[in-house]
ROKE-103060 format. One record per residue (C-alpha): x, y, z; residue number from 0; chain; residue in one letter. Coordinates in steps of 0.05 Angstrom, whole numbers. Layout:
% ROKE-103060
[pt [X, Y, Z], NUM, "A", "A"]
...
% end
This chain:
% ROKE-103060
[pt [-736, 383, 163], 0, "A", "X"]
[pt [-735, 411, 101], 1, "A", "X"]
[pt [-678, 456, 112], 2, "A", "X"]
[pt [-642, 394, 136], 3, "A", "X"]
[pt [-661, 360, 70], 4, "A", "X"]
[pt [-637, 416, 29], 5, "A", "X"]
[pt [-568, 411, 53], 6, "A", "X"]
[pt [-555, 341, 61], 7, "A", "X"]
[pt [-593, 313, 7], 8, "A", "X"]
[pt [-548, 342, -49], 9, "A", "X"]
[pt [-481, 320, -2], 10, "A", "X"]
[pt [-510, 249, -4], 11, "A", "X"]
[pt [-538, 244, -78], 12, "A", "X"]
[pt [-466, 259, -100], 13, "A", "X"]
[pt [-438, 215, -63], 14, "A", "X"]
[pt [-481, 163, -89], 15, "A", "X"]
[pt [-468, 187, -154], 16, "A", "X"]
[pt [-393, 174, -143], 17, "A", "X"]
[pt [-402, 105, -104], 18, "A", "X"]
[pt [-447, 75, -166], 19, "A", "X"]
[pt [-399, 103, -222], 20, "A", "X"]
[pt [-345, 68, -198], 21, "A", "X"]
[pt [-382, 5, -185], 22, "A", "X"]
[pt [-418, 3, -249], 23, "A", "X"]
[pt [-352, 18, -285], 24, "A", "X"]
[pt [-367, 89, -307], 25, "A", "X"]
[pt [-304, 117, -282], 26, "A", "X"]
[pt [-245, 70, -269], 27, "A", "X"]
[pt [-187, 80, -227], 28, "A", "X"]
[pt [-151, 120, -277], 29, "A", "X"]
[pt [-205, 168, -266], 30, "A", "X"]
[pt [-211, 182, -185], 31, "A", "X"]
[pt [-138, 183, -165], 32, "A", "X"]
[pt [-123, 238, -211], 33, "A", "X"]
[pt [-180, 272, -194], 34, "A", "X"]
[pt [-180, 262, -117], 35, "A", "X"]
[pt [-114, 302, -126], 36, "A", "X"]
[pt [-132, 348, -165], 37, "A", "X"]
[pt [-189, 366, -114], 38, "A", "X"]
[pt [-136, 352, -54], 39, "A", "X"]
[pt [-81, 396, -89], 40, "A", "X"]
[pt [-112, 445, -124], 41, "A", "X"]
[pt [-194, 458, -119], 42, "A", "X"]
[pt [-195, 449, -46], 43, "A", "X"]
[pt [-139, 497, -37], 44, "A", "X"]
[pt [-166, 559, -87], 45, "A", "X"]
[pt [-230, 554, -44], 46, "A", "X"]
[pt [-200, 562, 24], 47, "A", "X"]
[pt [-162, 615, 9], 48, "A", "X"]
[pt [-217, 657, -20], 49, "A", "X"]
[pt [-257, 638, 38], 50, "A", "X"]
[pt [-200, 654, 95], 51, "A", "X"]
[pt [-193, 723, 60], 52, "A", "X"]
[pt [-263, 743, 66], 53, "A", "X"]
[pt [-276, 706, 140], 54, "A", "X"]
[pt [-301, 760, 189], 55, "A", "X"]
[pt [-298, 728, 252], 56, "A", "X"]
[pt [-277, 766, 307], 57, "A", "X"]
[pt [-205, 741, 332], 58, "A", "X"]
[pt [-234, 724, 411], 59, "A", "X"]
[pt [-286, 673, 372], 60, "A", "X"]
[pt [-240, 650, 322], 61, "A", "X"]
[pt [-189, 627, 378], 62, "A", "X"]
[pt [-253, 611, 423], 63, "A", "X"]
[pt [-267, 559, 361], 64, "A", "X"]
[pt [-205, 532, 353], 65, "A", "X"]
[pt [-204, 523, 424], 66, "A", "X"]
[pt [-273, 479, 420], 67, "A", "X"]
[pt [-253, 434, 372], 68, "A", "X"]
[pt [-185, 426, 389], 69, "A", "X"]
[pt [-202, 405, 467], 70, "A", "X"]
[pt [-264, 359, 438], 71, "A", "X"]
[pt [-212, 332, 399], 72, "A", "X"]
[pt [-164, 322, 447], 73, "A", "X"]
[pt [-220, 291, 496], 74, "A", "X"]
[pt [-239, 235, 450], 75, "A", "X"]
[pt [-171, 216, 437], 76, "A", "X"]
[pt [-161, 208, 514], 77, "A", "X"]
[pt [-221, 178, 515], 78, "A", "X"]
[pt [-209, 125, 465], 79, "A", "X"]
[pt [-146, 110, 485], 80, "A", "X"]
[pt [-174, 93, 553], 81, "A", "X"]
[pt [-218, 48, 522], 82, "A", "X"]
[pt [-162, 8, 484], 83, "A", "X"]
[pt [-167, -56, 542], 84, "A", "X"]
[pt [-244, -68, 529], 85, "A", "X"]
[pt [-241, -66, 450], 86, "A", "X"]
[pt [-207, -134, 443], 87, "A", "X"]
[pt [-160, -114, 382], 88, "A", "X"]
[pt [-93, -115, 370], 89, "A", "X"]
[pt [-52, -59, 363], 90, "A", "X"]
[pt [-60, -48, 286], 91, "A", "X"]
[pt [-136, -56, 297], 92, "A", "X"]
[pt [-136, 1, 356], 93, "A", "X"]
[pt [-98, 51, 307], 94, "A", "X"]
[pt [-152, 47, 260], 95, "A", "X"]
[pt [-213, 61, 306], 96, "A", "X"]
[pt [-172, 120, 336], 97, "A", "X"]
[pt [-164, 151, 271], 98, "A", "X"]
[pt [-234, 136, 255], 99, "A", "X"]
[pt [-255, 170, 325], 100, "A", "X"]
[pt [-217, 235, 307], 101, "A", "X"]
[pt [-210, 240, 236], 102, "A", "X"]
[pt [-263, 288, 198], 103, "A", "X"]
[pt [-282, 290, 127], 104, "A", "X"]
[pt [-258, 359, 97], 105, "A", "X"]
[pt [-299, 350, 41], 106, "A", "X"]
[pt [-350, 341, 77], 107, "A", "X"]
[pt [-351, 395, 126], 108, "A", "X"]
[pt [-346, 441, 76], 109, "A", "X"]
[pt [-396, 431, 34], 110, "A", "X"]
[pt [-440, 422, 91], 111, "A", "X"]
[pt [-405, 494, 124], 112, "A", "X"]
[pt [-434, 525, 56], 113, "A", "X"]
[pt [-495, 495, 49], 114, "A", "X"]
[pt [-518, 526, 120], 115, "A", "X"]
[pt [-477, 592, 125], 116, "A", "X"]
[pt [-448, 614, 53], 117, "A", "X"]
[pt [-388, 644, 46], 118, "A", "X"]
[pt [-390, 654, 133], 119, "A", "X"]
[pt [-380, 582, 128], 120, "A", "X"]
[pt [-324, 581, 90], 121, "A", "X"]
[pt [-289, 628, 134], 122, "A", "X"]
[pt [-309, 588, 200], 123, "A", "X"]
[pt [-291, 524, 167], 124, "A", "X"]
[pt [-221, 547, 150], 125, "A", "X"]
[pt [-209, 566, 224], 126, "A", "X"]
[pt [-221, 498, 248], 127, "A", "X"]
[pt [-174, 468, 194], 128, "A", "X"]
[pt [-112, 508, 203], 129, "A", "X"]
[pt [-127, 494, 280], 130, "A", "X"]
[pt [-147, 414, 269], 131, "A", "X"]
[pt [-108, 392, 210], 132, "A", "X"]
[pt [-35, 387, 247], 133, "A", "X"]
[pt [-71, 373, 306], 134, "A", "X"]
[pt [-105, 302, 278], 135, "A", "X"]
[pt [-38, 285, 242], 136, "A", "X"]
[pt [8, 291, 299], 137, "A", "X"]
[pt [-48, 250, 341], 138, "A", "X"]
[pt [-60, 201, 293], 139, "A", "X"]
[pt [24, 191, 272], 140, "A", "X"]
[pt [39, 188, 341], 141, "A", "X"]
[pt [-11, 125, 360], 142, "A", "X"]
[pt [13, 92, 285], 143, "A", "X"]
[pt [88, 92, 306], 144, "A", "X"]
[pt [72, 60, 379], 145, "A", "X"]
[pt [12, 9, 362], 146, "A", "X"]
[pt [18, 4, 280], 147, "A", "X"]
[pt [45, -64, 250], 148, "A", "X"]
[pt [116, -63, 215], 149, "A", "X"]
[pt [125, 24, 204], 150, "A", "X"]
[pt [195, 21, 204], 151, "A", "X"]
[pt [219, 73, 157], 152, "A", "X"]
[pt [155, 99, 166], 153, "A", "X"]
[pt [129, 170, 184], 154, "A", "X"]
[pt [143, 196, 256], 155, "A", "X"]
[pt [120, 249, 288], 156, "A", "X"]
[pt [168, 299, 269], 157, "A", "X"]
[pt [159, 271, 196], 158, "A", "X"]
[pt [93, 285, 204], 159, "A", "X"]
[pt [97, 344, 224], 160, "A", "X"]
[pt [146, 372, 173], 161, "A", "X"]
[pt [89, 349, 123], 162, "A", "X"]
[pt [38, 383, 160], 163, "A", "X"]
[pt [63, 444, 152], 164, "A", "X"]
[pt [70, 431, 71], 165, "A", "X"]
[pt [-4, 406, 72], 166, "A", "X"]
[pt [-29, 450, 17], 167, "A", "X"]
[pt [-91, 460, 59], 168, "A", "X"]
[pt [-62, 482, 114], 169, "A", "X"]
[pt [-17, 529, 66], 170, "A", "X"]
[pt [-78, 559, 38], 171, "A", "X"]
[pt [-121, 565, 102], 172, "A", "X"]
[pt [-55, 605, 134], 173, "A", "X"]
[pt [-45, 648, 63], 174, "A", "X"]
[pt [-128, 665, 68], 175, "A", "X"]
[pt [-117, 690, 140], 176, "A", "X"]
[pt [-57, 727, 121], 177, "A", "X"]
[pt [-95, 763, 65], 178, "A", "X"]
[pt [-156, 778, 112], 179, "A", "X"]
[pt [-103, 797, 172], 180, "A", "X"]
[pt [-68, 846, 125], 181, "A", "X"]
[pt [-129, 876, 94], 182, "A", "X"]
[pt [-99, 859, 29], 183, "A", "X"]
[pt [-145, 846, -32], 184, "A", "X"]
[pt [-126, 803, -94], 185, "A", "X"]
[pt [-131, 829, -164], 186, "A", "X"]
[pt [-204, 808, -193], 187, "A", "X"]
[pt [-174, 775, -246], 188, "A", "X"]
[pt [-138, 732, -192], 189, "A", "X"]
[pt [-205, 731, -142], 190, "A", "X"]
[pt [-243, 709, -203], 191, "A", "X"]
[pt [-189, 652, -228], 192, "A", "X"]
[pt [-197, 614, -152], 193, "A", "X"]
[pt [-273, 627, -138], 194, "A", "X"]
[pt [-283, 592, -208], 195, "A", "X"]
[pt [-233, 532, -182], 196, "A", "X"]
[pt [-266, 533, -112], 197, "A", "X"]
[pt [-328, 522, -141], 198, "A", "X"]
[pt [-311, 458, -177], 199, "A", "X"]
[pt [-285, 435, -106], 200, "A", "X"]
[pt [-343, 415, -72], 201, "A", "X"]
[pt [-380, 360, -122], 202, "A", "X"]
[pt [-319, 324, -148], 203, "A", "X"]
[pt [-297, 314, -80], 204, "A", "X"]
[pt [-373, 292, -64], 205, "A", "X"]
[pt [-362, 236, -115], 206, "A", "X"]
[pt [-293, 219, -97], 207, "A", "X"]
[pt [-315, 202, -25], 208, "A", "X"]
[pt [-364, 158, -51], 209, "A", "X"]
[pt [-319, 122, -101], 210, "A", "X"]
[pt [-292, 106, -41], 211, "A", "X"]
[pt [-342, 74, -4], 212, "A", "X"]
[pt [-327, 2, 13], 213, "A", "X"]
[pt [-365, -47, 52], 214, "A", "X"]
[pt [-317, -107, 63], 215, "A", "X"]
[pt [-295, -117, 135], 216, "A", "X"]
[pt [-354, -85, 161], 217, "A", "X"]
[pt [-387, -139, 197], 218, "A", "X"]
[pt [-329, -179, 218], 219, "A", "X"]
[pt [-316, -115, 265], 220, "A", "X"]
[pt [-382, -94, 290], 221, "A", "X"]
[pt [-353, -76, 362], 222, "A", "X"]
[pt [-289, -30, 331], 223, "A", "X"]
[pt [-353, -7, 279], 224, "A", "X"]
[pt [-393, 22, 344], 225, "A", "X"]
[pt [-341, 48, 384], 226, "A", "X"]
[pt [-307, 84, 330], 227, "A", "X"]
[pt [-378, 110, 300], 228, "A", "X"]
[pt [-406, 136, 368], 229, "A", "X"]
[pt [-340, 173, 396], 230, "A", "X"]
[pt [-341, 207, 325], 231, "A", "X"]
[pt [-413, 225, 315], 232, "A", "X"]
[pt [-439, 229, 378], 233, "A", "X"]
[pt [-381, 238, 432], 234, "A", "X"]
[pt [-346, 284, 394], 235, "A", "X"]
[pt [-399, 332, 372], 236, "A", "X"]
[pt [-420, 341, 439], 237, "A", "X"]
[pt [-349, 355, 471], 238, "A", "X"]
[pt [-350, 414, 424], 239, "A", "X"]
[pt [-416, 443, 436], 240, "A", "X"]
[pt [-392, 444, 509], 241, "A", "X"]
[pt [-327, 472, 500], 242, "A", "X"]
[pt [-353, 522, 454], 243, "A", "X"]
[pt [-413, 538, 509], 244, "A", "X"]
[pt [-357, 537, 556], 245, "A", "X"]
[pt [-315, 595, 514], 246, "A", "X"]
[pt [-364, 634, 502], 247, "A", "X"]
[pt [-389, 615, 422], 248, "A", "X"]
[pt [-452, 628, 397], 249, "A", "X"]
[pt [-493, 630, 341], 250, "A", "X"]
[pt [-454, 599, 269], 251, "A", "X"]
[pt [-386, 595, 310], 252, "A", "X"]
[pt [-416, 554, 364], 253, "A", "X"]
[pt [-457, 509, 306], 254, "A", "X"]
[pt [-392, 510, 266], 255, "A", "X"]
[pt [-351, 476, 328], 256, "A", "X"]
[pt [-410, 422, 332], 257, "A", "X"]
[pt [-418, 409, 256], 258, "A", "X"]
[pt [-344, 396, 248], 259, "A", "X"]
[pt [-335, 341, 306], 260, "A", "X"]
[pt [-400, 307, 273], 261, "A", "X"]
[pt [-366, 304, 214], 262, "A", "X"]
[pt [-354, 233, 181], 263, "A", "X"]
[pt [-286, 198, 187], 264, "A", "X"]
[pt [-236, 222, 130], 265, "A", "X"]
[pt [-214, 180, 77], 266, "A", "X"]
[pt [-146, 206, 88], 267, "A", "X"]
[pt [-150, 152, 148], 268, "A", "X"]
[pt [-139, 91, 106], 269, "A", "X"]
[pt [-81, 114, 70], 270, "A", "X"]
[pt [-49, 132, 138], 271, "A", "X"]
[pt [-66, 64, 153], 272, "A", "X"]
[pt [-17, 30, 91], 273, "A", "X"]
[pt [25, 63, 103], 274, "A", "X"]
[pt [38, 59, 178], 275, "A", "X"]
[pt [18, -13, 196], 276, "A", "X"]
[pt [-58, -1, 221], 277, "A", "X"]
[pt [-106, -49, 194], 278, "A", "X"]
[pt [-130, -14, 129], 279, "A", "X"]
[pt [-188, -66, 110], 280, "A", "X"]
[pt [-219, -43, 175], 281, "A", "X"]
[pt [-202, 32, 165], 282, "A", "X"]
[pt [-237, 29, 102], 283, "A", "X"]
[pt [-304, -2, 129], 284, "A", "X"]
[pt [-300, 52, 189], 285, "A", "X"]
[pt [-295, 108, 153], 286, "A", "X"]
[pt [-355, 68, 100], 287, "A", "X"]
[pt [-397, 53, 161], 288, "A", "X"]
[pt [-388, 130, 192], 289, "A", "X"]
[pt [-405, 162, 118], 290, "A", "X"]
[pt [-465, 137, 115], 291, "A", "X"]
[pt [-492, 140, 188], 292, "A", "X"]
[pt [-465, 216, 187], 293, "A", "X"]
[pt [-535, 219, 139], 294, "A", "X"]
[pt [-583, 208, 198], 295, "A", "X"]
[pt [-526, 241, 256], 296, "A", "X"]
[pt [-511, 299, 223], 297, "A", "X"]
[pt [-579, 307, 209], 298, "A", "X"]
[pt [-598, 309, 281], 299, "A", "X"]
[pt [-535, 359, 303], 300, "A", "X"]
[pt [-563, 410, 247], 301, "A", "X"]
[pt [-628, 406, 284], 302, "A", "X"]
[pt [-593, 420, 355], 303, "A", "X"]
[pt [-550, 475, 321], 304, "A", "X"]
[pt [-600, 516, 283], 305, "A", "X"]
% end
């Protein structure tokens, strides 16, 4: 337990720390949009490259772990559309537990990726992103434009996918790879300048997801609440630990494919959401109500996984 403890208690404290300074006041608006992009834009991006250029995985395990979380992926989403007759919502409502059923954190997984491996993390981390990111937005775009309220002139699917390829995490995960593909090293001066970026990544983003946190909406919806908590910590999790079984994984690849479908619902989700006609009051208590259960499930999947 006390490894357990040692890497989620610092994930949780900051995000604490970021939920009360917002509601106290500390740090306003004017404060967490700049910085959320900053992280999204710039932070998160020097890290993943630095971490893509040192990854060593071998290429059969880093397809084999694309290939896990990609098919758990792909199961859920079956899965939960399947289950779109017993939920009782309307279409809007549907679109919101379906991104909250597929959606992970980044911020999370990464931190949580370092914590338990170091820099081997990093580089597994970065795998499932360049194979997940485009993945999730082309699912998720694709349910908005049939089910979301009132998108017109919103994004479709090839929209979507035109911006996935800009996404600047994608960008860097693919320019890390390159760099580790090509055996090609940066100048230290350069190394130095992103490692000391990277590192201001992971707690700022901490905070942001708490900031965050809202709690509105939550028991209104207790039924979407469930089903959209237990296909994303506990259905999804366990899809990837038997496709990655199932491909061979093992060891920090195989506990890798796991941590990242346990992963809490993204906040990313609820601006999806606006913009696309789900129902964002409900996407923001989802991904609320799947942050902080993620402290007792992930908890349990870094038990199973170590």
């Amino acid at each position: 337990m006390g490894t357990i403890f040692d890497v989620l208690g610092p994930i949780f404290a900051l995000i604490a720390l970021g939920f009360a300074a917002r509601r106290k006041g500390w740090l306003g608006d004017e404060f967490w949009r700049p910085a959320e992009r900053l992280t999204y834009f710039v932070l998160f991006p020097a890290l993943l490259v630095m971490s893509g250029a040192r990854a060593n995985l071998a290429g059969e395990q880093a397809l084999a772990l694309a290939g896990a979380v990609g098919a758990a992926t792909l199961g859920v989403a079956v899965l939960t559309l399947t289950l779109k007759p017993v939920l009782g919502l309307g279409g809007a409502g549907f679109t919101s537990v379906f991104q909250g059923a597929i959606r992970p954190n980044t911020f999370v997984g990464v931190t949580v990726a370092f914590l338990l491996w170091g820099d081997a993390g990093l580089g597994l981390i970065s795998i499932c992103l360049l194979a997940m990111v485009p993945l999730v937005n082309l699912l998720s775009v694709t349910v908005l434009v049939v089910w979301g309220d009132g998108h017109e002139g919103a994004r479709t699917p090839a929209r979507a996918f035109r911006e996935v390829v800009r996404n600047p995490l994608v960008i860097a995960c693919a320019v890390g790879f390159a760099l580790n593909a090509l055996d090609a090293a940066l100048p230290a001066a350069v190394g130095s300048f992103l490692d000391i970026l990277g590192r201001a990544a992971l707690p700022l983003s901490l905070m942001a997801v708490g900031a965050g946190l809202n709690f509105r909406h939550v028991a209104d919806n207790t039924r979407a609440v469930a089903a959209s908590g237990a296909l994303k910590l506990l259905v999804l999790p366990a899809l990837a630990w038997t496709a990655g079984d199932a491909l061979g994984l093992t060891g920090e690849a195989l506990g890798m494919a796991v941590l990242y479908g346990a992963l809490p619902t993204a906040a990313s989700a609820y601006v999806l959401a606006r913009q696309m006609g789900g129902d964002a009051p409900l996407m923001g208590g989802l991904i609320t109500t799947a942050t902080i259960a993620a402290l007792a499930t992930l908890g349990g999947w870094i038990l199973v996984v170590q």
